[in-house]
N, C-alpha and C positions, 0 to 999 in steps of 0.2 A: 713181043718182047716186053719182061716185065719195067716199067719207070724206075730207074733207076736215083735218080738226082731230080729233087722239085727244089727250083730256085724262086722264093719267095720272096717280093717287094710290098713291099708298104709304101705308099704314094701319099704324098696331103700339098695340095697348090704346088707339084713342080713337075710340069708336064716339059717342059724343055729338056729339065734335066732327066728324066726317065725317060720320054724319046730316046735321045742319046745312049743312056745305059740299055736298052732291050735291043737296039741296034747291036754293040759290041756285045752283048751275052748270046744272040742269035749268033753272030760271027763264030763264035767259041762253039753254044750247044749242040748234040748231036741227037738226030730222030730217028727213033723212038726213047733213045734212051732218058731224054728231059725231057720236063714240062717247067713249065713257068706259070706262076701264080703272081699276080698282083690286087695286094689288099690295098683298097682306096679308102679311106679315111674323111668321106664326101667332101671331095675338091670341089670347087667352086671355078676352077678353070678350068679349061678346055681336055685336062686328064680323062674324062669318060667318053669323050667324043674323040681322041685322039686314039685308044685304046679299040672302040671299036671298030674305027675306020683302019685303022693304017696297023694294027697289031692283034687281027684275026686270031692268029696262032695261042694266043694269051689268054689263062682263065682268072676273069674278072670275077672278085669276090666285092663287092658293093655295101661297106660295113653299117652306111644308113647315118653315122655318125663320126666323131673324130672318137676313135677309142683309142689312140696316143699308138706308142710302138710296139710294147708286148703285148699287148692284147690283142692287135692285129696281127702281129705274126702267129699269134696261137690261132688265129681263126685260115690260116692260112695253111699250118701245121696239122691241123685237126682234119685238113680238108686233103691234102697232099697226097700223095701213091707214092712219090719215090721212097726206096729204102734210106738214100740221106737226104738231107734239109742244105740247103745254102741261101742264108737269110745274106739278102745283099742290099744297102742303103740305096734309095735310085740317083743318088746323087756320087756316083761314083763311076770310074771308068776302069776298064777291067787291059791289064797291061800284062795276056798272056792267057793261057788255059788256066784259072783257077778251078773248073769243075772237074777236069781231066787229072789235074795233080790232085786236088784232093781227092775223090774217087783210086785213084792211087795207091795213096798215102792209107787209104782205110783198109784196101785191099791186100796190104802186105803185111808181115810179121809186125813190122816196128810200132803197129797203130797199136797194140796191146793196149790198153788201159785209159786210151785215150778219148775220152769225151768229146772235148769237139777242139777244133784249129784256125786260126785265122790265116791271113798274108800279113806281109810287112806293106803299110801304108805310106801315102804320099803325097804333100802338099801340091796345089794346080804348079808348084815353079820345082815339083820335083825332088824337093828336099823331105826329108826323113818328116811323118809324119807319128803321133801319139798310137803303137798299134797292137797296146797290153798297159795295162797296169796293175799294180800291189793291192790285196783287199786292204779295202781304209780298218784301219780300229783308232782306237782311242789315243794312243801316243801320235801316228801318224795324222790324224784330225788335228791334233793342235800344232805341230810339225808345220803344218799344210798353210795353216792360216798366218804363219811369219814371212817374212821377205824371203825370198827364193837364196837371195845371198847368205842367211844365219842357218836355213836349212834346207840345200838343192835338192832335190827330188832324184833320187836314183831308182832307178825299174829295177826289181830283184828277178833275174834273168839264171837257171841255170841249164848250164848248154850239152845237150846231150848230141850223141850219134847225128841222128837224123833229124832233129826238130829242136827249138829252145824253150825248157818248158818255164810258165809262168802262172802267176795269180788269175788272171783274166785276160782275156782276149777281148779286142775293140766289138761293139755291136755293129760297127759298118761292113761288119764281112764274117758271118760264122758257119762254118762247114760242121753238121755234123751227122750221125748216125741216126738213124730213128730211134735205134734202142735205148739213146740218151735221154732223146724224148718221152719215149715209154717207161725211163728208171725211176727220170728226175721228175718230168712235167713239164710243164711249159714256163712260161715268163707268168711270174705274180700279175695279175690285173691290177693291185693298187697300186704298182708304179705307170704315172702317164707318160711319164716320158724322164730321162738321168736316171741312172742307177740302176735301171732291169736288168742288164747283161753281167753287173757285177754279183747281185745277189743269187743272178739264178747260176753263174757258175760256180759261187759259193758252196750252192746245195749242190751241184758236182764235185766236187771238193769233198764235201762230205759224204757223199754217195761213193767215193773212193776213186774218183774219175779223171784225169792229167787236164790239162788246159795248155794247150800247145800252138808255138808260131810257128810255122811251117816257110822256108825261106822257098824262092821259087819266084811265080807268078807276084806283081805286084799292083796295088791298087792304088787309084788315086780318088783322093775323098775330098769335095767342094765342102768343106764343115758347115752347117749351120745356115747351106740354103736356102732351107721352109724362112727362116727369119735369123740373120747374123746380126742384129741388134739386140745389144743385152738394155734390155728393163727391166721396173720391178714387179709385175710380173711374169715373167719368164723365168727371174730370178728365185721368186716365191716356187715355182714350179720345179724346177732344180732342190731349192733346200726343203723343201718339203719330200722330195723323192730322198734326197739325203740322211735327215731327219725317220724316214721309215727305214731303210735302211739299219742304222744303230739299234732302234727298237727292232728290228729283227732277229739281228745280229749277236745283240749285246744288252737287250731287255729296256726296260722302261727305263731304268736308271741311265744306260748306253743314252736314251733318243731326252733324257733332260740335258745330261751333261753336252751332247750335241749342239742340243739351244741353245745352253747356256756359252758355251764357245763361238756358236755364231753368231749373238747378240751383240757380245763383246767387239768381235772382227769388224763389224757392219758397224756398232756404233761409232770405233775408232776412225773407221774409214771415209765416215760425214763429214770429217774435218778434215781430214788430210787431203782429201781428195774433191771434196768439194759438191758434192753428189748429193742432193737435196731425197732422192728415195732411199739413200743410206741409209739413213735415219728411222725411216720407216721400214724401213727390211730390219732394225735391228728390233722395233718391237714388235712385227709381224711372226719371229721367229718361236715365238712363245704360243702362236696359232697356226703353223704348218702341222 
């Protein structure tokens, strides 16, 4: 029987949290029809010994280095058999058949046009999790950097039959076709990490392709495990994936105007906030 569904992980220092998730995707996969891929990003914890001892079943790809998240999933993709991809964060827990509904969902009429789908996400206490958002441009960039009270953030959701279609879909859960991968490509290498998932479904977008949340199976996302402390650089690592972005998007003038908006944001917010790298992220921003 030909592989159907290769469920690919990307791993970097969270072998707890990946334990746990290959436990509940095992629960769920069916054989021969998956395989599972996990791209290691050379952890330094117990991930390479935990993999080959206790998750036999699992094809380790050993990337030699941290090549951040797109570029490891492409190395995972390139490697893959199944007909679809389900790129899953290891830091999540799967609440339901995601592989079965999605395989599904691509399987029937309704998936016409459709690129790839996520689930609807969900914080560890269960509550509604971030699990789509709107491509940034230029009025929304400056929108973004006000108080959430002058201007909330609404998700532009609209809701068809069988699915809610949207801008982008979360990176902690993407189901898709291979032939998406074959239209579009992969994830940009010079994002290492923020913003991959939105630019490349961007260039789906423009390849004529839907970006869809699929209600159903839900997941839950431990955010920002590898490291949930914001510094300045993690920080720089974010606006700098930001900042490429615009200049993709919206040309070199897009990725000034960019700088010049977060300059501003970062400088104002040394003071108000009190945050001594503020300061220095606001002139950093003229060097991502």
């Amino acid at each position: 029987m030909q592989t159907r569904i290769s469920i690919i992980l990307v791993s970097y220092n969270c072998a707890h949290y990946l334990r746990s998730c290959l436990n509940q995707v095992a629960h769920y996969m069916q054989h021969p029809r998956d395989e599972v891929i996990v791209v290691d990003n050379a952890s330094s914890d117990e991930t390479i010994r935990m993999l080959r001892t206790e998750f036999g079943w699992v094809t380790l790809i050993e990337a030699g280095a941290n090549l951040g998240f797109g570029q490891a999933n492409n190395l995972g993709m390139q490697q893959a058999k199944g007909d679809f991809f389900f790129l899953l964060n290891p830091d999540t827990e799967l609440l339901g058949d995601a592989m079965g509904t999605g395989l599904a969902f691509f399987e029937s009429s309704h998936s016409q046009g459709v690129g790839v789908l996520g689930f609807p996400l969900l914080s560890v206490a269960h509550t509604p999790e971030v699990s789509a958002g709107n491509f940034p441009d230029l009025i929304s960039l400056a929108a973004g950097l006000l108080p959430a009270k002058v201007f909330p953030y609404q998700l532009t959701v609209k809701q068809e039959s069988h699915y809610s279609l949207v801008d982008y879909v979360s990176g902690a859960d993407l189901f898709l076709p291979r032939s998406t991968y074959t239209q579009v490509g992969g994830f940009d290498p010079a994002f290492f990490l923020f913003y991959e998932e939105t630019e490349w479904q961007y260039r789906m977008q423009q390849h004529g392709l839907l970006r869809v949340l699929l209600s159903g199976p839900q997941i839950i996302h431990h955010v920002g495990t590898s490291d949930h402390k914001v510094n300045l650089a993690k920080l720089l690592i974010f606006e700098k994936s930001r900042v490429y972005y615009f200049r993709k998007c919206f040309g070199s003038l897009g990725a000034w105007y960019c700088r010049f908006m977060l300059s501003i944001f970062y400088f104002s917010r040394s003071f108000s906030k009190g945050k001594a790298y503020f300061r220095e992220a606001a002139l950093q921003m003229w060097h991502v």
